[in-house]
C-alpha positions as CSV (number, residue, x, y, z in Angstrom):
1,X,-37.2,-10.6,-27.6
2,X,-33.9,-11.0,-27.9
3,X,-33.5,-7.2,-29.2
4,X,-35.7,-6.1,-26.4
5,X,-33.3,-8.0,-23.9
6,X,-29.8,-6.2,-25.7
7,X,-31.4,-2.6,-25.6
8,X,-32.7,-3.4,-21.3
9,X,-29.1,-4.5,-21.2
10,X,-27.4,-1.3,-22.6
11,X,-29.7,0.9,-20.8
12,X,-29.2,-1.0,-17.7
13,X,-25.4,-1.0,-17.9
14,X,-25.0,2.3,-18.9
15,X,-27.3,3.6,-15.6
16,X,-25.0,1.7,-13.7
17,X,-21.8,3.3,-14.9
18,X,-24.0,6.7,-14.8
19,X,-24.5,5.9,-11.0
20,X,-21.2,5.5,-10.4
21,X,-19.9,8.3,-11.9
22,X,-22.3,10.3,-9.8
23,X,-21.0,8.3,-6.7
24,X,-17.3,9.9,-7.6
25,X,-18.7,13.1,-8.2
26,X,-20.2,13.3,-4.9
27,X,-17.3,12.5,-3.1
28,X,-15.3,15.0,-4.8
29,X,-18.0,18.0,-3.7
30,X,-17.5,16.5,-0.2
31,X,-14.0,16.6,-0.5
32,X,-13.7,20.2,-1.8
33,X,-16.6,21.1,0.7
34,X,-14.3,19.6,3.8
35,X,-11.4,22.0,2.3
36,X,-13.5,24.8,1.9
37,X,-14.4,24.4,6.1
38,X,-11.2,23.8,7.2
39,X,-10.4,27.1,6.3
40,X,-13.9,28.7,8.2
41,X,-13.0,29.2,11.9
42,X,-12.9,26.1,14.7
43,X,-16.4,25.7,15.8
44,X,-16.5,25.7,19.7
45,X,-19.2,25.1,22.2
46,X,-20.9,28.2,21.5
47,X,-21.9,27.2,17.8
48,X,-22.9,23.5,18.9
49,X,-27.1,23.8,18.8
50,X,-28.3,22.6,22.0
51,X,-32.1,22.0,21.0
52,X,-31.0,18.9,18.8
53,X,-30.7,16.1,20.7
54,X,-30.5,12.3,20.5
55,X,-27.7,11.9,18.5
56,X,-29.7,12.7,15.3
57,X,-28.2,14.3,12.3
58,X,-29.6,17.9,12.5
59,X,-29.2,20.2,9.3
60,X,-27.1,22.7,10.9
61,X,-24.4,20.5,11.5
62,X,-21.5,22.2,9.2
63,X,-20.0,18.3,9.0
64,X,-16.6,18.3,8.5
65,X,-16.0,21.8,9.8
66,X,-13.0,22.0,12.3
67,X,-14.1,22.5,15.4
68,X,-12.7,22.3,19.2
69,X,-14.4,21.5,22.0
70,X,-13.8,22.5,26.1
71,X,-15.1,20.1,28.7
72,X,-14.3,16.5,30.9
73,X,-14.5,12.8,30.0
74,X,-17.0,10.7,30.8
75,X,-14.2,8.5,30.6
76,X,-15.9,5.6,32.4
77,X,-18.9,6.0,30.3
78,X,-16.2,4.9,26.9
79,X,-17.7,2.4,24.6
80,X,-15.9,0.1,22.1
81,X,-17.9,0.2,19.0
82,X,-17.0,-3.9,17.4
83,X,-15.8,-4.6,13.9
84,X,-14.3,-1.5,12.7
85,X,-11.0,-2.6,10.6
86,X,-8.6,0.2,9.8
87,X,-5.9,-0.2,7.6
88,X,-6.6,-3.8,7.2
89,X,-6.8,-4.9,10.6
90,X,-9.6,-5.8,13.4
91,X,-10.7,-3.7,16.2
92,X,-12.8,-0.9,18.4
93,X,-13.1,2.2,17.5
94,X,-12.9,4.5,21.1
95,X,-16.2,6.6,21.2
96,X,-16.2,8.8,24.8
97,X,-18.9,11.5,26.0
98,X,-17.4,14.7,26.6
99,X,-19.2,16.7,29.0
100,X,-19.2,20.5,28.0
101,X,-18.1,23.2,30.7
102,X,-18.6,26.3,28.1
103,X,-21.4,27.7,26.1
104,X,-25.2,27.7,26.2
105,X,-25.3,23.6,26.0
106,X,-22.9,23.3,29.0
107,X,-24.0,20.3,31.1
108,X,-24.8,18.2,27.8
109,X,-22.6,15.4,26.3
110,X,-21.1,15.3,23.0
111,X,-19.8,12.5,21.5
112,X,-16.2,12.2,20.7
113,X,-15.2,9.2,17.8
114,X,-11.7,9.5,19.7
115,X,-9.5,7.3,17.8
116,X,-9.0,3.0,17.0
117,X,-7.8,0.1,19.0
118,X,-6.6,-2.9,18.0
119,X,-8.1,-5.9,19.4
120,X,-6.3,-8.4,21.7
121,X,-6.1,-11.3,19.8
122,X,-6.0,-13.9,22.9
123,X,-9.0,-12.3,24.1
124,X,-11.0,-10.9,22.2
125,X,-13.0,-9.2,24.9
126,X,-10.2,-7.5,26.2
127,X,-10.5,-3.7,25.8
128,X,-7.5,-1.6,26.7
129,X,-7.1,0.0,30.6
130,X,-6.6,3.8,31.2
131,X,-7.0,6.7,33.2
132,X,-8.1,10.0,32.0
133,X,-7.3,13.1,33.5
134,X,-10.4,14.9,35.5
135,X,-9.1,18.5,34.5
136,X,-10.9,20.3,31.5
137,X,-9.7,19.5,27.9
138,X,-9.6,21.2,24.6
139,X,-10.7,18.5,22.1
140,X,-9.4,19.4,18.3
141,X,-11.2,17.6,15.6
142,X,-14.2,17.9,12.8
143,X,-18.3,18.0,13.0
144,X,-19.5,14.0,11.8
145,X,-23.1,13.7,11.2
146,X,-23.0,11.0,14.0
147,X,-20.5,8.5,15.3
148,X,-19.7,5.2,13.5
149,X,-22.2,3.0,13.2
150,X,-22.6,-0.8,11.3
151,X,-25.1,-2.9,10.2
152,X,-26.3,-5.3,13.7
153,X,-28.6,-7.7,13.3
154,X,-31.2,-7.2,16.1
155,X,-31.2,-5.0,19.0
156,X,-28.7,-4.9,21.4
157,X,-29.0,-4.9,25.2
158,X,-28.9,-2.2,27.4
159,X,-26.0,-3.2,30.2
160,X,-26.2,-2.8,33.5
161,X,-25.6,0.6,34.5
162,X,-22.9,-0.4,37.0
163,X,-20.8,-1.8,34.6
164,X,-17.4,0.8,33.2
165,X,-16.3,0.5,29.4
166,X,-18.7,-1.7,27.5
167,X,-18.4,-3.2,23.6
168,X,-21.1,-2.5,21.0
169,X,-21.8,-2.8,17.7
170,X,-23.6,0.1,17.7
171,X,-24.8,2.9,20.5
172,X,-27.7,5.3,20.2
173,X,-29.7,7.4,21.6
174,X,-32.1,5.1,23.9
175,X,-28.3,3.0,24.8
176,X,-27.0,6.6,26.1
177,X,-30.8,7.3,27.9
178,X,-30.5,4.1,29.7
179,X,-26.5,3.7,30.3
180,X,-25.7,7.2,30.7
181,X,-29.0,8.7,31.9
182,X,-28.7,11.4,29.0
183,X,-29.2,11.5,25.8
184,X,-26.2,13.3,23.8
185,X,-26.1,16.1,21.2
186,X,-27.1,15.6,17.7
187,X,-23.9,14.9,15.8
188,X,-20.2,14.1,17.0
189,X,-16.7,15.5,17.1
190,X,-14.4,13.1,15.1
191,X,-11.0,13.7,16.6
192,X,-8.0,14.4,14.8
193,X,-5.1,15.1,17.2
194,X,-2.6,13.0,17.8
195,X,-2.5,12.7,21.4
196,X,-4.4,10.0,23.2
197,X,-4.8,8.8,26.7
198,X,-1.8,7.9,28.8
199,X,0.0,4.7,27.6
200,X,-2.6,3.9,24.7
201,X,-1.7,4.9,21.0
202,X,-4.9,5.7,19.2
203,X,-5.2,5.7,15.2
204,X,-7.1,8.0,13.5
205,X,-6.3,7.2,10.0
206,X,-10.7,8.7,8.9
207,X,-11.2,7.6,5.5
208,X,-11.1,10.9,3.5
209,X,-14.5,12.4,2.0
210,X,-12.6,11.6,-1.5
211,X,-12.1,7.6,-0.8
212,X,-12.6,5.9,-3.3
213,X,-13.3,7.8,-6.0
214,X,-10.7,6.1,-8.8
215,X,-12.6,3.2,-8.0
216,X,-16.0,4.4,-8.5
217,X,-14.5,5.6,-11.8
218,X,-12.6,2.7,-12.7
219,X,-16.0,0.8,-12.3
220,X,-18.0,2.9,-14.2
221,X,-15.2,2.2,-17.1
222,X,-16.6,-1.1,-16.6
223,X,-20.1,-0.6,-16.8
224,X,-19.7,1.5,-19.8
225,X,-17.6,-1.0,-21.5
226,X,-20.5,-3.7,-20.5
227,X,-22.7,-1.8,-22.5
228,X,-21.0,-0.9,-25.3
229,X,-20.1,-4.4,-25.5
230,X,-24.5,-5.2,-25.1
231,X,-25.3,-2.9,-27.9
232,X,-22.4,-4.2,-30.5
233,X,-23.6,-7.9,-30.0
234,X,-27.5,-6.6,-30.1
235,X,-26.4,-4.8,-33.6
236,X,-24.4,-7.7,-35.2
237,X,-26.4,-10.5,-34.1
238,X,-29.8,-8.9,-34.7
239,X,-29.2,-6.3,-37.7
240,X,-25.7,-7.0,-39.4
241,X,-25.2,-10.7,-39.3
242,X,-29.0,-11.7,-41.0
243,X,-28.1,-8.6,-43.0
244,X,-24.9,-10.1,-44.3
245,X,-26.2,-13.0,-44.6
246,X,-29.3,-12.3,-46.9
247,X,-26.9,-10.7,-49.0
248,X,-24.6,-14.0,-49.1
249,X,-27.5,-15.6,-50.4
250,X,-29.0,-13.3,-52.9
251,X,-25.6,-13.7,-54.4
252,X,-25.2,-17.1,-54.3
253,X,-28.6,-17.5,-56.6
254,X,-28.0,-18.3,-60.1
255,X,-29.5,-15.5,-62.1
256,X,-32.8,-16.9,-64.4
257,X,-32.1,-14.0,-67.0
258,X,-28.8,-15.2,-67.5
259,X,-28.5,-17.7,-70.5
């Protein structure tokens, strides 16, 4: 049993540091796919396919493909999505329909992942007060799959349609049905300008494709070491020491052919 248990540890251990070095690796291809798409031209309004909708990740979608998008804000229809930290502290990020006025899906919504807010730390309901401008815009950024989301536990209420600027922990399709009375475009534009609305600086410090890939590494290190460290106490324990020891006391035996 106890040999059993030190060879399901090694293999274990070793699968886990396996799992993490394909965790890096993926993130790497990611990485050097988002380089190879920033260099493809901007996809516009044109390229965005108008049969997927419902927010949806559709496999067409060249995610992480610069793109730049032509239309007006649905600025009262913003929602601050809860609990998204960046660089270490709490807040919203800024998600906005943008309402396209080129290409064949003009008339449909988009949704733009505009940029992070601090929250207000005296009220935490508080979500910052602007006014954007009612003329077209030319939205820079990259494809996402879909805009943030987090782990909520149990469904959130629809609100009340007359209410302007709402906090979520997550919207979807059926939120943007109800609140909005249209369901967006598969996918999202993840902004990546640095201009924001009037008065209101907005982050966009997007975790790289490549994030944490010295960590995945450092822990496969670990996992690897775990296991070499499972098979030299299986060896010694099981094989060497009652070898050794065996020997010790074959030696120890007085010899009956000695006089």
């Amino acid at each position: 049993m106890a040999v059993l248990a030190g060879v399901l540890t090694c293999l274990a251990t070793a699968g886990l540091g396996r799992w993490q070095l394909q965790r890096a690796d993926d993130k790497l291809a990611a990485a050097a796919l988002m380089q190879r798409r920033a260099a493809e031209p901007a996809w516009t309004a044109a390229d965005w396919p108008c049969a997927a909708a419902g927010m949806q990740p559709a496999a067409d979608l060249p995610v992480d493909r610069t793109a730049r998008l032509s239309g007006r804000w649905l600025s009262h229809r913003t929602v601050f999505l809860d609990n998204r930290p960046m660089d270490g502290s709490s807040g919203f990020i800024v998600l906005t329909p943008l309402r396209l006025s080129q290409g064949p899906c003009q008339g449909q919504v988009v949704m733009v992942q505009r940029g992070w807010v601090p929250r207000d730390v005296r009220d935490r309901q508080r979500v910052p007060e602007w006014q954007d401008t009612d003329a077209e815009v030319s939205v820079p950024g990259r494809v996402a799959q879909q805009p943030s989301r987090t782990y909520a536990i149990g469904d959130e209420a629809v609100p009340d349609v007359r209410l302007h600027r709402v906090i979520r922990q997550n919207a979807d399709a059926a939120f943007w049905q109800s609140w909005l009375g249209q369901a967006p475009l598969a996918g999202a534009l993840l902004q990546t300008d640095d201009e924001g609305p009037t008065g209101v600086a907005l982050l966009r410090h997007w975790t790289a494709p490549d994030a944490g890939v010295g960590k995945h590494q450092a822990y496969a290190a670990q996992w690897f070491a775990l296991s070499a460290i499972a098979a030299g106490l299986t060896l010694w324990f099981q094989f060497l020491r009652p070898l050794y020891r065996a020997r010790a006391r074959s030696l120890a035996q007085p010899d009956p052919s000695r006089p």
